[in-house]
N, CA and C atoms as an extended XYZ file, in Angstrom:
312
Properties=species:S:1:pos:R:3:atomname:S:1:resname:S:1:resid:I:1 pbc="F F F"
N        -0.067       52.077       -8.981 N   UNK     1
C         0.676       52.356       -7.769 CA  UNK     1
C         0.513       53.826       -7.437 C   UNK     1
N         0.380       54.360       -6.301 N   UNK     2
C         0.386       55.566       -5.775 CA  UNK     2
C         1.731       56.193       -5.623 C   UNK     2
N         1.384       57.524       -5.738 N   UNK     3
C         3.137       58.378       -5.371 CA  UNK     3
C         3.715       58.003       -4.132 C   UNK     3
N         4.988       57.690       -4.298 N   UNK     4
C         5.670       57.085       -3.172 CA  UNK     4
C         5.308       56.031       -3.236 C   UNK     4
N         5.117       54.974       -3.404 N   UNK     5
C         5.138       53.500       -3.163 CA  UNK     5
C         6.047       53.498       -3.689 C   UNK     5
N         6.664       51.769       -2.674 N   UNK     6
C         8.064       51.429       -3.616 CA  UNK     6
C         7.410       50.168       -4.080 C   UNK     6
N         7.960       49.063       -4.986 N   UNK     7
C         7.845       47.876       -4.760 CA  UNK     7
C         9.371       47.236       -3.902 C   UNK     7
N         9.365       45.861       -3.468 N   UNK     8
C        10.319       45.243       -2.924 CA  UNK     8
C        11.380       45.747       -3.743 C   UNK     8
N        12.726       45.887       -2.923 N   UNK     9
C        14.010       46.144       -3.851 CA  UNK     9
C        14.423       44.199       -4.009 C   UNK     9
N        14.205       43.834       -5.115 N   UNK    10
C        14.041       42.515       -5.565 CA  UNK    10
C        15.056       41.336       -6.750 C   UNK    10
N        15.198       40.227       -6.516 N   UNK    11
C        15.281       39.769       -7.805 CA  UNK    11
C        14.913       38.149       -8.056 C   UNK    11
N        14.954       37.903       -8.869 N   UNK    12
C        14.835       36.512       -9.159 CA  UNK    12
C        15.868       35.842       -9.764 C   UNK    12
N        15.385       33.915       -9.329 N   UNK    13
C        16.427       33.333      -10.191 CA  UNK    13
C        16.028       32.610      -11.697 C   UNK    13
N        14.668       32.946      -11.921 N   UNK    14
C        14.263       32.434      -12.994 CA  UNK    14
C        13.332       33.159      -13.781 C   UNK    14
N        12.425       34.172      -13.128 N   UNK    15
C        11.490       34.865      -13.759 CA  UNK    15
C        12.040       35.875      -14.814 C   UNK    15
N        11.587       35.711      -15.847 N   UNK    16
C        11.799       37.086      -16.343 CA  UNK    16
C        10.667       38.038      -16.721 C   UNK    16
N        10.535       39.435      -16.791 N   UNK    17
C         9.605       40.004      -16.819 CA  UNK    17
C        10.267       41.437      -17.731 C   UNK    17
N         8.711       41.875      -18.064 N   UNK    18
C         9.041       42.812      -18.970 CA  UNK    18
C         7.921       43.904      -18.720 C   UNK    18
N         8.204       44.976      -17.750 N   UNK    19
C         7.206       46.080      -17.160 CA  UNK    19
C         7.344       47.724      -18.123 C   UNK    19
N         5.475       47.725      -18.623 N   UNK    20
C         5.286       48.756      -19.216 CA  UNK    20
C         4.607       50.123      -18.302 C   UNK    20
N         5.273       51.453      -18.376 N   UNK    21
C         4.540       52.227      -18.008 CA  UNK    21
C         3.511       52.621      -18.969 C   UNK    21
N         2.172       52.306      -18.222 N   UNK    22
C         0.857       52.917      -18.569 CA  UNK    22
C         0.809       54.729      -18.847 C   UNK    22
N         1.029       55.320      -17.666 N   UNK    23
C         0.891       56.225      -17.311 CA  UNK    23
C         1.258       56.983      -15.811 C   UNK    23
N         1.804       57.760      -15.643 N   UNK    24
C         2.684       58.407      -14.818 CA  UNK    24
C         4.146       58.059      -14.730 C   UNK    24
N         4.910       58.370      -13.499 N   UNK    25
C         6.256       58.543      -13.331 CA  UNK    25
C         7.142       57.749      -12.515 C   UNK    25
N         8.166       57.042      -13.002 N   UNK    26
C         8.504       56.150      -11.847 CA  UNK    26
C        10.165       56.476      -12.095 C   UNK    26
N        10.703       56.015      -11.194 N   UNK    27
C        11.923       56.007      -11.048 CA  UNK    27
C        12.006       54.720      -11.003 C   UNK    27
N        13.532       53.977      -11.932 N   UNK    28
C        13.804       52.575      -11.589 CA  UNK    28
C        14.798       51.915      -11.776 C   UNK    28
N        15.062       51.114      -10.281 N   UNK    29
C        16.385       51.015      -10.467 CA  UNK    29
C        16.456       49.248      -11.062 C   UNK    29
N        17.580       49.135      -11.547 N   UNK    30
C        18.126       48.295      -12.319 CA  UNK    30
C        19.095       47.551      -12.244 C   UNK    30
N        19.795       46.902      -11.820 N   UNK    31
C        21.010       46.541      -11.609 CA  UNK    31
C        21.477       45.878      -13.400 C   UNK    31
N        22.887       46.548      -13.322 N   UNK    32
C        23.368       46.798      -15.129 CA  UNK    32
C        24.066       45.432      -15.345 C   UNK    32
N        24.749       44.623      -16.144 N   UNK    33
C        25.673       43.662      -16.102 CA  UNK    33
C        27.421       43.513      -15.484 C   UNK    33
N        27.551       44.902      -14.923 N   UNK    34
C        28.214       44.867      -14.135 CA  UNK    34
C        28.296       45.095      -13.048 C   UNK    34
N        26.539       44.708      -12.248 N   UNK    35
C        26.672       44.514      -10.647 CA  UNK    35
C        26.020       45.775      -10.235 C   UNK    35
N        26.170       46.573      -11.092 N   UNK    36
C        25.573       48.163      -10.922 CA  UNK    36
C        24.254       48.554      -11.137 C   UNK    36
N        23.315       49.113       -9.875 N   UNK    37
C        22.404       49.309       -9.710 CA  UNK    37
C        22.049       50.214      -10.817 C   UNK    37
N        21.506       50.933      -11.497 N   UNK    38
C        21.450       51.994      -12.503 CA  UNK    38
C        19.808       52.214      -12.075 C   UNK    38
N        19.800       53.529      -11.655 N   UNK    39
C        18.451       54.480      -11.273 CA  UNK    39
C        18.155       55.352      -12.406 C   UNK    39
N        16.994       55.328      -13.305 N   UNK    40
C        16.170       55.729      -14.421 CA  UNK    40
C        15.153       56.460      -13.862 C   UNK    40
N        14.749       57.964      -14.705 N   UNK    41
C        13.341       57.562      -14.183 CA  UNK    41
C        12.717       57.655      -15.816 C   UNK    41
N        11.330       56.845      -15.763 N   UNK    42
C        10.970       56.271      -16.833 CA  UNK    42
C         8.755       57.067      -16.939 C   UNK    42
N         8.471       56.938      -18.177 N   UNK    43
C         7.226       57.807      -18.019 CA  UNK    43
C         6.454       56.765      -19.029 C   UNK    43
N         5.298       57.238      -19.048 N   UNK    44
C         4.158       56.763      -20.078 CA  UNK    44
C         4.751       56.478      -21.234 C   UNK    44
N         4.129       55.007      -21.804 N   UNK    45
C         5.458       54.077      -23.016 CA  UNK    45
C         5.969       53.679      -22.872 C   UNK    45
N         7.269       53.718      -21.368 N   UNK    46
C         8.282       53.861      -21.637 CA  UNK    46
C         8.644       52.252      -21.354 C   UNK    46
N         9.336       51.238      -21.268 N   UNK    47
C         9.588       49.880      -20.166 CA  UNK    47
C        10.384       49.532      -20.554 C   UNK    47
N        10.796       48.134      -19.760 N   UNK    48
C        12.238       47.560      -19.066 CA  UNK    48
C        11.981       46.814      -18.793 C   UNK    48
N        13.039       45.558      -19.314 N   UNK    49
C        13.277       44.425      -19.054 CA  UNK    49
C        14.262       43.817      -17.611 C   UNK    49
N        13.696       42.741      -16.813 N   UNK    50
C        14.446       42.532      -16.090 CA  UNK    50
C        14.932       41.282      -16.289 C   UNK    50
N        15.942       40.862      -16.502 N   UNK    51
C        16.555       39.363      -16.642 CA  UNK    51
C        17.001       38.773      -15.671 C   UNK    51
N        16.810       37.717      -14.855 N   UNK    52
C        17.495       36.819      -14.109 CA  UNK    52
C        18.779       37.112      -14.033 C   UNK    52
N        19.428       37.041      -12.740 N   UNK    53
C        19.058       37.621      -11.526 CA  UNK    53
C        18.794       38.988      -11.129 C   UNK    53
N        19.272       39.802      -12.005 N   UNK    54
C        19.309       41.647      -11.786 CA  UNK    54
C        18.241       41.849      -10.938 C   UNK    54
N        18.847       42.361       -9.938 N   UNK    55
C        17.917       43.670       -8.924 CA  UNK    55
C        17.009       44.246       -9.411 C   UNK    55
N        16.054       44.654       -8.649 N   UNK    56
C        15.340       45.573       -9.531 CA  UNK    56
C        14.401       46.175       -8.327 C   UNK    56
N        13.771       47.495       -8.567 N   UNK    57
C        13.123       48.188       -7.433 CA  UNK    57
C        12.007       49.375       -8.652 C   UNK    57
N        10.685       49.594       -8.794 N   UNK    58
C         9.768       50.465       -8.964 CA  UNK    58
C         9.690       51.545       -7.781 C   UNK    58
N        10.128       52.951       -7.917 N   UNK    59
C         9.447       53.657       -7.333 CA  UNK    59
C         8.639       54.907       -7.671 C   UNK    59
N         7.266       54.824       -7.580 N   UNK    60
C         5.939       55.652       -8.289 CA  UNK    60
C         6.354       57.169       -7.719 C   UNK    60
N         6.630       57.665       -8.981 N   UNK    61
C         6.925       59.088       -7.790 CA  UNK    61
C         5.944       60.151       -8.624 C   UNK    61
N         5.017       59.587       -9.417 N   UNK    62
C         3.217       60.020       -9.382 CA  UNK    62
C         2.499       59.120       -9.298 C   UNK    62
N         1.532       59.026       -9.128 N   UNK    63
C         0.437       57.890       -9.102 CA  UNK    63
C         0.611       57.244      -10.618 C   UNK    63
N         0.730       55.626      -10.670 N   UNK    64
C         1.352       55.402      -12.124 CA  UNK    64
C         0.452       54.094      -12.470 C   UNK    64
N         0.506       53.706      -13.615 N   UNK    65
C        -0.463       52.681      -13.923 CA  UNK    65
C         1.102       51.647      -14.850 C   UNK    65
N         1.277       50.314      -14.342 N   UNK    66
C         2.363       49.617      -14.774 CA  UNK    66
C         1.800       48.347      -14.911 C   UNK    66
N         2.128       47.722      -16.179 N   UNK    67
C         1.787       46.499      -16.603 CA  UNK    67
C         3.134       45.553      -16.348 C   UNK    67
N         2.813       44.638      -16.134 N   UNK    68
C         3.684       43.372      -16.031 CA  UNK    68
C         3.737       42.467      -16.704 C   UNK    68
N         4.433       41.805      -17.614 N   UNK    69
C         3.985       40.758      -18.375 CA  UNK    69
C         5.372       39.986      -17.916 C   UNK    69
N         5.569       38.723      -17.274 N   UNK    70
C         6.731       37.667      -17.303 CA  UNK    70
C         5.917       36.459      -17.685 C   UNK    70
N         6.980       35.496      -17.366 N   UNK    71
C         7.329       33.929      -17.483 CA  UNK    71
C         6.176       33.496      -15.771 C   UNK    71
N         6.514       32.002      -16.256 N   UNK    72
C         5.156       31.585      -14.971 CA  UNK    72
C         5.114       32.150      -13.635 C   UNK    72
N         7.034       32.279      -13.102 N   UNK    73
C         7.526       32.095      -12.095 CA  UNK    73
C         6.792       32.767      -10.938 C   UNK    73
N         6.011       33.297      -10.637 N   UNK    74
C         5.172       34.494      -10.245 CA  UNK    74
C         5.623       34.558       -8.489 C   UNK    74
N         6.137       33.048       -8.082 N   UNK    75
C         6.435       32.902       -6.806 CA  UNK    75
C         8.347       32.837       -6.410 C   UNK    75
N         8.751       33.280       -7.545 N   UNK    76
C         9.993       33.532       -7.598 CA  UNK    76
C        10.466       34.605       -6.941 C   UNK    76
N        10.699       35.044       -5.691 N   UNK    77
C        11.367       36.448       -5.351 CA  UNK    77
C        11.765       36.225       -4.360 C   UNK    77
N        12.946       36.903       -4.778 N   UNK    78
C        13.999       37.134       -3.498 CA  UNK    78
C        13.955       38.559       -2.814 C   UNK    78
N        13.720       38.791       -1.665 N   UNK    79
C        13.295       40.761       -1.211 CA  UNK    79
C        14.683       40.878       -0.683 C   UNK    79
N        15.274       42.217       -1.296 N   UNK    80
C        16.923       42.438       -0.519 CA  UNK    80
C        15.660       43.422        0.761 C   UNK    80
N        15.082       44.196        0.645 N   UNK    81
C        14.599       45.230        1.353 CA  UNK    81
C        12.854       45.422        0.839 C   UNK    81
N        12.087       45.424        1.753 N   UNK    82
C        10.652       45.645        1.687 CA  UNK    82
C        10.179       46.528        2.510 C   UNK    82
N         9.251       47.370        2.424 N   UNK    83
C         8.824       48.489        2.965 CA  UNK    83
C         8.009       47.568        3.610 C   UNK    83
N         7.278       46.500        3.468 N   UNK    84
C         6.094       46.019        4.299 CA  UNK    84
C         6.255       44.868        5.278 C   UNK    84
N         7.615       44.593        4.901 N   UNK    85
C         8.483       43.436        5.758 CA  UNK    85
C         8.523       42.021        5.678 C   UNK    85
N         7.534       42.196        3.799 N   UNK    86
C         7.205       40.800        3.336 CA  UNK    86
C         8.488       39.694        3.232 C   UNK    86
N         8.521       38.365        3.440 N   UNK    87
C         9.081       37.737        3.329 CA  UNK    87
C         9.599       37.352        1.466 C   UNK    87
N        10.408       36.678        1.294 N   UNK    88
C        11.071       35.943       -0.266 CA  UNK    88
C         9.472       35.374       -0.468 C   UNK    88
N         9.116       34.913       -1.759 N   UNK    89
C         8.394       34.231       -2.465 CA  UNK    89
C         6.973       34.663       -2.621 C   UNK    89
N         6.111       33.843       -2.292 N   UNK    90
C         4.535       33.961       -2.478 CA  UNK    90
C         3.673       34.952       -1.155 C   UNK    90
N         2.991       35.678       -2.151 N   UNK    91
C         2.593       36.995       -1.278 CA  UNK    91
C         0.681       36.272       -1.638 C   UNK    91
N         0.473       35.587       -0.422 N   UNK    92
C        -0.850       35.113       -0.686 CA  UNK    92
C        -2.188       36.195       -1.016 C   UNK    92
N        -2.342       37.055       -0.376 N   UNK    93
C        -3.048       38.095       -0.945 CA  UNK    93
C        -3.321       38.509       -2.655 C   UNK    93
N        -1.817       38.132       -2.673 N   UNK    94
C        -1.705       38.504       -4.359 CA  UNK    94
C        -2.513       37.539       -5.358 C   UNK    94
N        -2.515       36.148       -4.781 N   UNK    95
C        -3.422       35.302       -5.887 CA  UNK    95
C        -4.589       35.313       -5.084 C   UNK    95
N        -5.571       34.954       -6.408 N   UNK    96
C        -6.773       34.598       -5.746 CA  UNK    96
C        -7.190       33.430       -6.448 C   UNK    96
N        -7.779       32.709       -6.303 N   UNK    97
C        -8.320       31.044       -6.619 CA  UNK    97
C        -8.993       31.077       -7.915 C   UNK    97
N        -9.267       31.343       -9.068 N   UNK    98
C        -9.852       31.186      -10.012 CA  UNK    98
C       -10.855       29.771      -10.116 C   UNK    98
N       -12.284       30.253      -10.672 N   UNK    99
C       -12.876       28.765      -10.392 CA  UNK    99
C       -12.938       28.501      -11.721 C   UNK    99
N       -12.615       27.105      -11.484 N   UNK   100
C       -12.201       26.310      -12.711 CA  UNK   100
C       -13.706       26.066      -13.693 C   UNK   100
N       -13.308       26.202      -14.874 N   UNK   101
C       -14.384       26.082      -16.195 CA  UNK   101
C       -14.304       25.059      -16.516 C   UNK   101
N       -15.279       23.779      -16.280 N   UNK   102
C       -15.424       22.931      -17.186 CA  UNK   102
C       -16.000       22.824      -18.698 C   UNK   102
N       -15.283       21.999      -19.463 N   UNK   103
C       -15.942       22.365      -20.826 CA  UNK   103
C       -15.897       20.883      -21.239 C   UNK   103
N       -17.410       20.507      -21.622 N   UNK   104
C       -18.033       19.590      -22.207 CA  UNK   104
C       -17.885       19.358      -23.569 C   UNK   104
């Protein structure tokens, strides 16, 4: 992600995910178990878990390299707020068709 990008301020009802910073600087907010957004900022190593439903928002405030690892749900999202005006769920751009391997 580039400095200044946000991702969607977001959450889900089933995905869970678990995002590593690679490298650079992000700020991130969180929503805590009591409803409370909680703003971090987090660096190279550093990551965070998001659990069903908690909020959650990435913002790159250097150019940052972030891994994602969740559960299948990948079309799970709810957007409270999007910089790009994307709609809830599947962001078609984002997949691409994999061609299937047959094995004999």
């Amino acid at each position: 992600m580039k400095a200044g990008h946000r991702t969607s301020f977001q959450y889900h009802e089933n995905k869970l995910e678990t995002n590593y910073i690679i490298d650079g600087q992000a700020e991130i907010w969180l929503e805590d178990d009591n409803g409370v957004v909680q703003k971090t900022i987090m660096k190279a190593d550093d990551f965070f878990t998001v659990r069903p439903p908690k909020k959650h928002r990435v913002i790159a405030k250097t150019d940052i390299i972030l891994q994602e690892v969740s559960t299948p749900e990948v079309d799970d999202v709810f957007r409270i707020d999007d910089d790009a005006g994307r709609k809830d769920g599947r962001i078609d751009s984002e997949h691409q068709q994999q061609d299937q391997i047959k094995i004999s």
